[in-house]
N, C-alpha and C positions, 0 to 999 in steps of 0.2 A: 414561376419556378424559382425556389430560392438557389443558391449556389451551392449549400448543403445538400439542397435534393440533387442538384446535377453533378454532384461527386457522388451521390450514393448510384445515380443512373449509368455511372462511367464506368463505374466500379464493377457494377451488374453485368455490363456490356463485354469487360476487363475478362469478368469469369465466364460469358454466355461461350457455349460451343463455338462460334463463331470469332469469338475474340484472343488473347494473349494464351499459348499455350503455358509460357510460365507460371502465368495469373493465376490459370487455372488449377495448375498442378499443388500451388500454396494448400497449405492447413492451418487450423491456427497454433497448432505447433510449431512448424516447420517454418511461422513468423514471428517465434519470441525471439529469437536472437535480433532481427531488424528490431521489434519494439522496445528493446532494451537500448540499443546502438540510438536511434532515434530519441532516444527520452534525455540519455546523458548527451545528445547533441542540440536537443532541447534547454537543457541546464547550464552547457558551458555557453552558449547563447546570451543568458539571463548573465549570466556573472559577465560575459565582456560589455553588457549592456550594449547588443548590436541588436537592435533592430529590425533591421532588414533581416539580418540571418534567424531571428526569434521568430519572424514570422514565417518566413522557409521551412525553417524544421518543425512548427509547429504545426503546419499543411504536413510535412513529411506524417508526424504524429496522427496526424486524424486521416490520410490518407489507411495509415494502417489500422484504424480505431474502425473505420467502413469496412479495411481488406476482411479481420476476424469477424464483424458481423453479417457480415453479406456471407460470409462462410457458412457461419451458424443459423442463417437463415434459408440457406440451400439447404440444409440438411433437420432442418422442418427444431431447432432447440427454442431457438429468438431473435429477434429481429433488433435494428436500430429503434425503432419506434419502444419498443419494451425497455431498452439500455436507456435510453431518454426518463421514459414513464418512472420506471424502479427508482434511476438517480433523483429525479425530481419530488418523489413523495419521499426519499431518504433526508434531502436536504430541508424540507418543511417542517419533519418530524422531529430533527436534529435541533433544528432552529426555534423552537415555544417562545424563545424570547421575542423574535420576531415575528414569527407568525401565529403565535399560540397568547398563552398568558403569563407564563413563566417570566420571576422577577431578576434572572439571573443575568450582572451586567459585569462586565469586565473581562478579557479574555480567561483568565485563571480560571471564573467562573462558570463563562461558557463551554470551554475545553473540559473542565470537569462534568457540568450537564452532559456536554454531546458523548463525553463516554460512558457516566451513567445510562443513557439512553440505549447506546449502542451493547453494551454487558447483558441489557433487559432483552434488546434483540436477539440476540446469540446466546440465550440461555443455554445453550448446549455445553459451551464453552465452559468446562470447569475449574479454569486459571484464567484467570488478567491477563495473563501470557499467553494465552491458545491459539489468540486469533495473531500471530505473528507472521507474517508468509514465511514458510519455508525456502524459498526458490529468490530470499532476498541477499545478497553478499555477507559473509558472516561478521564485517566489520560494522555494517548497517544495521544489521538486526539488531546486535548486541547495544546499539547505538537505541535505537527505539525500544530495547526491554529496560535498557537505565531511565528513560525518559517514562513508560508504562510505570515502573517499580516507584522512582518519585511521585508520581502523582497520586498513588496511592499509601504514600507515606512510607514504602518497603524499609525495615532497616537490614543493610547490606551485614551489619555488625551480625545481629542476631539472625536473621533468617539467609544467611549466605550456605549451608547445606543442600534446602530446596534446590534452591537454583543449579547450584554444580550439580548435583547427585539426583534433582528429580524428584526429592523424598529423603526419607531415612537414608543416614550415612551407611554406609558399607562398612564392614569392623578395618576396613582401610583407611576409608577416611576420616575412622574417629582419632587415628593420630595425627591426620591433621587437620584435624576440627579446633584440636587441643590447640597446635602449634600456629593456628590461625587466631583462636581466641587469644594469646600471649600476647601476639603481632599485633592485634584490635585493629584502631585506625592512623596508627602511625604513617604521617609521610613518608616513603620510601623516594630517597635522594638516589638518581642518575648522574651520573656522570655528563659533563656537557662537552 
């Protein structure tokens, strides 16, 4: 038995009738708060470069990566074994360079592939933007739609309407569409 299976067995045991009434009572709702609390204790981890606590929180992390699937597996959706299978044929497919035939080398290159790839996945998606989570902090988001919008060359100058408004200006913000376009790309100086 690997040690992965005997966390997913503890975990089973954790939720069985017979085990933690707390355990039990979780949903995978009712554990996004720990899984969010865990990830940024995951990260400040990484940046003190500790170690020992990197790999604490990291068990903390997958402790709760088993809690949600053992979840979702009592309640017949999917199992760890599928979360495995799914990630594993995502990252093959992502990867041509590696695993495929694909000539593309250099991360700019590759990061560009794997989002090619992933747009063809998500055809649904009718913005570059869609597939953004909701439920991410609106400093981060806006952090990874500036980084989405570079990589596909957005210019902020000309297509900055979309983005505030969604589409067509509203007869509001065509005055200050105007008073945007005057502005252009001027540095704006703060006070220090």
């Amino acid at each position: 038995m690997t040690e992965f299976e005997r966390l997913r067995d503890i975990v089973a045991r954790l939720r069985s009738p017979d085990g933690c009434p707390w355990d039990r009572e979780q949903t995978n709702a009712s554990l996004v708060p720990a899984l969010l609390e865990e990830s940024y204790e995951v990260a400040g981890a990484v940046y003190a470069q500790d170690d020992a606590n990197l790999r604490e929180e990291l068990g903390d992390l997958l402790l709760l990566i088993a809690m949600h699937a053992q979840i979702a597996s009592e309640e017949k959706r999917f199992d760890v074994d599928e979360i495995a299978r799914e990630v594993s044929e995502k990252l093959i497919r992502r990867h041509p360079h590696v695993f495929g035939k694909s000539e593309a080398r250099g991360s700019e290159a590759v990061v560009r592939q794997w989002e090619a790839i992933k747009r063809k996945e998500k055809k649904g998606d009718t913005h570059y933007l869609a597939s953004l989570p909701m439920a991410l902090p609106a400093l981060m988001r806006a952090e990874k739609a500036q980084k989405k919008a570079a990589r596909v060359n957005f210019d902020r100058r000309r297509n900055w309407r979309f983005v505030v408004c969604g589409g067509e200006p509203s007869p509001q913000m065509s005055v200050r569409s105007r008073e945007f376009a005057a502005i252009g790309h001027r540095q704006i100086r703060r006070p220090v």
